[in-house]
C-alpha positions in Angstrom: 81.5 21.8 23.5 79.5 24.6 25.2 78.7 25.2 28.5 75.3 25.4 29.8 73.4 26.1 33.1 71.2 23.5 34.5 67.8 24.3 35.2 67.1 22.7 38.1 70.6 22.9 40.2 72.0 25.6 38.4 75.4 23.9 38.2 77.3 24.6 34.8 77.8 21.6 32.8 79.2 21.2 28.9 77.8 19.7 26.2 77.8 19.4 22.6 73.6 19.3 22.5 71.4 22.7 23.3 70.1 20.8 26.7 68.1 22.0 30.1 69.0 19.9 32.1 72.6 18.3 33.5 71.0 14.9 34.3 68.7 12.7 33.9 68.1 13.1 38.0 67.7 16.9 37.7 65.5 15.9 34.9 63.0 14.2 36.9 63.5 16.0 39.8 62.1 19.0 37.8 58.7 17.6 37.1 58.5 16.1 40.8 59.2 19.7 42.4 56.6 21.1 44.5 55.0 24.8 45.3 53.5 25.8 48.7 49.8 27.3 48.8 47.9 29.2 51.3 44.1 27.6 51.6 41.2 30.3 50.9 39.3 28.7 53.9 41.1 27.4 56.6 44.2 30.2 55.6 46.8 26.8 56.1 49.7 26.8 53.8 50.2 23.4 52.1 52.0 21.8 49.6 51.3 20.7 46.1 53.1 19.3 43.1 54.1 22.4 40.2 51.3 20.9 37.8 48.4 21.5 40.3 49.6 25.2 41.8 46.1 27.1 41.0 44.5 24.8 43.5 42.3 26.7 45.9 41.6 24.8 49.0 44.1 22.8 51.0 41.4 19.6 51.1 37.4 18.3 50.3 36.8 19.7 53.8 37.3 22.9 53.0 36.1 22.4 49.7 33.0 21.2 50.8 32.3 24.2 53.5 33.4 26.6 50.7 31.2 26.1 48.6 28.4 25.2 51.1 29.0 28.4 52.7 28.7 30.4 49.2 25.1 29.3 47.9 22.7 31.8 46.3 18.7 31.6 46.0 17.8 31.6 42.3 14.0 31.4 41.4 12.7 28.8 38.8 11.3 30.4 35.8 9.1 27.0 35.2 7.6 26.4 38.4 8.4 29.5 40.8 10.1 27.4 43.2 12.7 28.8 45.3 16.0 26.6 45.2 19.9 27.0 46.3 23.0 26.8 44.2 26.2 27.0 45.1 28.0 30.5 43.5 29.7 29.3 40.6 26.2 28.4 39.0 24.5 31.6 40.0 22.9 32.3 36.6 20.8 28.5 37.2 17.2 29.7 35.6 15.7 26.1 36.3 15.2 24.0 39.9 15.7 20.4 37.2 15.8 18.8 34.3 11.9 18.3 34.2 11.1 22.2 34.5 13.8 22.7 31.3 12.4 20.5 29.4 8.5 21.8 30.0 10.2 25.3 29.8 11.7 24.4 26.2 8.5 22.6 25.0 6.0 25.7 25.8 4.5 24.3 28.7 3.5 21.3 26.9 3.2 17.8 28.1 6.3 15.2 27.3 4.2 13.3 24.8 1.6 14.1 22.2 -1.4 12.4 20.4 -1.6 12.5 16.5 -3.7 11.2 13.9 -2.0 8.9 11.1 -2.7 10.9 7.6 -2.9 6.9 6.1 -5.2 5.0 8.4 -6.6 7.6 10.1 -5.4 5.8 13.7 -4.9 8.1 16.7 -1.0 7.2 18.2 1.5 8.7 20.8 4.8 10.2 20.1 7.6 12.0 22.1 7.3 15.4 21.7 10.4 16.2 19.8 8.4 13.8 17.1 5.4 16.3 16.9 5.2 16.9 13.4 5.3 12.9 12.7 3.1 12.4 9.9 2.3 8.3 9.8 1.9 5.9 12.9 4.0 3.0 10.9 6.8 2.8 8.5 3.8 0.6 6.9 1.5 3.8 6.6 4.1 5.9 5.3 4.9 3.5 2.3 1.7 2.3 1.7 -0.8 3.2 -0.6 -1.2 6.8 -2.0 1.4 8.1 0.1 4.3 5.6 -1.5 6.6 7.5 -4.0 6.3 4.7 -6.5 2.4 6.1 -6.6 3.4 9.4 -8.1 5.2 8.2 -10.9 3.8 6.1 -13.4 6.7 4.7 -15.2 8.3 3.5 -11.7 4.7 2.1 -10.9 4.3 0.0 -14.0 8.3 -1.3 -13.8 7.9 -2.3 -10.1 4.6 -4.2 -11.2 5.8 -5.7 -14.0 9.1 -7.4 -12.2 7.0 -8.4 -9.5 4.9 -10.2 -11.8 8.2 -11.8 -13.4 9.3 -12.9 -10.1 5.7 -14.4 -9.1 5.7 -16.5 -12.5 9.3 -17.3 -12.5 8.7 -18.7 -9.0 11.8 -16.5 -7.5 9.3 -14.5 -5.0 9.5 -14.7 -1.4 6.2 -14.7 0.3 4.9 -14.9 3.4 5.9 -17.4 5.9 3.5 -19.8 7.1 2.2 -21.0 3.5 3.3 -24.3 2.0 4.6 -24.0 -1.1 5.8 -26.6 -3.4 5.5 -28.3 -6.9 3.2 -30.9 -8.2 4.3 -33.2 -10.9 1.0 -33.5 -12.9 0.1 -36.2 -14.5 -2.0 -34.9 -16.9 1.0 -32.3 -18.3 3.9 -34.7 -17.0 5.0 -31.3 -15.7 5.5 -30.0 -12.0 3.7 -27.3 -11.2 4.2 -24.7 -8.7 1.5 -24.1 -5.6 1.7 -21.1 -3.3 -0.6 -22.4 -0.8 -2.4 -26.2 0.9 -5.4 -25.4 -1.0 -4.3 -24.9 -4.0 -2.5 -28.5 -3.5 -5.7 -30.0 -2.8 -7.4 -28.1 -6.2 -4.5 -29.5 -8.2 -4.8 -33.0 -7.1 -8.8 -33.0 -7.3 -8.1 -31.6 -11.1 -5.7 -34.5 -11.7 -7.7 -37.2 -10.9 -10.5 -36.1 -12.9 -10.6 -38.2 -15.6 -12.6 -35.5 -18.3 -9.1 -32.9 -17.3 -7.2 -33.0 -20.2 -4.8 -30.1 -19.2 -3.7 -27.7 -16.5 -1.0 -25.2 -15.7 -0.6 -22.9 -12.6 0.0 -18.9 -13.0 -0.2 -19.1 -17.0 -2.5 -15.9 -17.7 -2.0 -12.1 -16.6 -4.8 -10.1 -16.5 -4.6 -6.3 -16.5 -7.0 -4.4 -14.2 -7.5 -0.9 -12.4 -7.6 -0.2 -8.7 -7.8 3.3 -7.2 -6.4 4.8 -10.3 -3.5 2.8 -10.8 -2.9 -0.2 -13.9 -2.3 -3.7 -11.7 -2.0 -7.2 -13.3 -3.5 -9.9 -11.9 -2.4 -13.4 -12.2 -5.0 -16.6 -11.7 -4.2 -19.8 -9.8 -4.8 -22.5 -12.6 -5.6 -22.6 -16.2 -7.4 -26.1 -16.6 -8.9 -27.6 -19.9 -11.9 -30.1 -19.2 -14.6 -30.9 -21.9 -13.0 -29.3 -24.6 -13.7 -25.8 -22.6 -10.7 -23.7 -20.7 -11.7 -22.9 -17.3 -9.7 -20.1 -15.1 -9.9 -20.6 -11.4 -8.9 -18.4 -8.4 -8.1 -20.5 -5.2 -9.9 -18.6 -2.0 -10.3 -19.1 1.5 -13.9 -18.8 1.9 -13.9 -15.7 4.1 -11.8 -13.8 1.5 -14.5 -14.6 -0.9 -16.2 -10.7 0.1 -12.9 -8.9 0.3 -13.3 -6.1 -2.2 -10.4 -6.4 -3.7 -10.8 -10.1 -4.8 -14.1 -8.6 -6.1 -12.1 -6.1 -8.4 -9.7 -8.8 -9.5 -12.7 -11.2 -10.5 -14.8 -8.6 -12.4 -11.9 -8.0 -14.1 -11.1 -12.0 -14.8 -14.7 -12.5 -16.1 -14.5 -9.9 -18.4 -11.4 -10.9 -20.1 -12.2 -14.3 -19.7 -15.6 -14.0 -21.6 -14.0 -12.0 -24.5 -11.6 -15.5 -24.8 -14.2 -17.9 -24.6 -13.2 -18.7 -21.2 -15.0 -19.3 -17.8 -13.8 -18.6 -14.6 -14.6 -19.7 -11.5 -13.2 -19.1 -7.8 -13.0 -22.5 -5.7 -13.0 -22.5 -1.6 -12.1 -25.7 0.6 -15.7 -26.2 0.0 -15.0 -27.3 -3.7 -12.1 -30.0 -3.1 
């Protein structure tokens, strides 16, 4: 047993632990103890608990006059304005938030118009996005700007699986289409459509009695566009007549897009190589 000296009423108590403290009272009684200030304003002495003893002023009162009391004149660097601050926040170079943000961007305006480097479309960005390059995640990763562009190995793999997935029927499209399999009767088969119309080709070609045979997506046909290899893949192989036709189903308006104009130069000439004729039907045909 040693004897020890309490820190907080001194009194000499023994014990076989190295300990402050005689009590768990004088314990608590130590963290409740309290130290008496003199206010910088009003010059009134007031009490406050140990843990708070740099505290300057006795109340918000004499907070508040303090520091209304000790304001300085600063003069915007953005806009020249004069404007008060209270002392602590003497070295304020800005009246706002506004003129520091003009101040950081230059003088410049909060937004900015570009031109897209893919579609050539004017668009509006923040300013921190100044050096934006595309107007859409679309632009960026379309065309000649997509990665897969720049290398031709990754080009050719990514064309050849999506033509896998397109024949194996495993391809999502777009929504709004109606998709489905016929059951010819022609081929006892079903046969998979990707759109109405080529529903409504597929039933006019199975009720025509000189139709001996048809299958849907059954040829690929290799073709360039814009310097790249593509593969193009026809709607329905059909044998009438003792002659194989290949026919593209079209709306009629897509009948002048160019690039069904590319695909079908490029299906007649393989097609006339093979003894084949192909033809592109519109809802005008069925």
């Amino acid at each position: 047993m040693e004897k020890q000296s309490c820190q907080q009423c001194n009194c000499q108590f023994e014990s076989r632990k190295i300990k402050k403290f005689c009590t768990r009272k004088c314990y608590f009684d130590s963290k409740n103890r309290t130290t008496t200030l003199t206010c910088k304003w009003c010059n009134v002495k007031f009490n406050m608990p140990f843990a708070r003893r740099n505290q300057v002023y006795c109340s918000i009162a004499c907070t508040n006059s303090a520091t209304k009391r000790s304001r300085v004149t600063r003069i915007c660097l953005q806009c020249s304005k004069k404007f008060e601050v209270i002392t602590f926040r003497s070295s304020a170079k800005f009246c706002s938030l506004d003129c520091k943000h003009t101040n950081m961007r230059g003088g410049e305006e909060s937004t900015t118009i570009l031109t897209c480097e893919n579609c050539e479309k004017e668009f509006e960005v923040d300013f921190i996005h100044r050096r934006k390059r595309y107007c859409s995640y679309a632009c960026r990763n379309g065309g000649k700007h997509n990665a897969m562009y720049r290398n031709k190995k990754a080009a050719k793999k990514i064309s050849e699986a999506i033509t896998k997935s397109i024949i194996d029927g495993t391809r999502n499209f777009q929504k709004g289409y109606k998709t489905g399999y016929f059951e010819s009767s022609k081929t006892a088969t079903k046969q998979f459509y990707r759109s109405s119309y080529e529903l409504r080709a597929l039933q006019k070609l199975d009720a025509d009695p000189t139709v001996t045979g048809l299958q849907t997506e059954a040829l690929r046909i290799p073709y360039t566009h814009e310097g790249r290899d593509h593969i193009y893949i026809p709607d329905i192989l059909v044998v009438s007549c003792g002659k194989t036709k290949v026919i593209e189903v079209k709306a009629s308006y897509m009948r002048n897009d160019p690039l069904v104009s590319i695909k079908s130069n490029a299906a007649k000439e393989f097609c006339s190589k093979l003894g084949m004729i192909y033809e592109i039907w519109d809802e005008g045909d069925f």
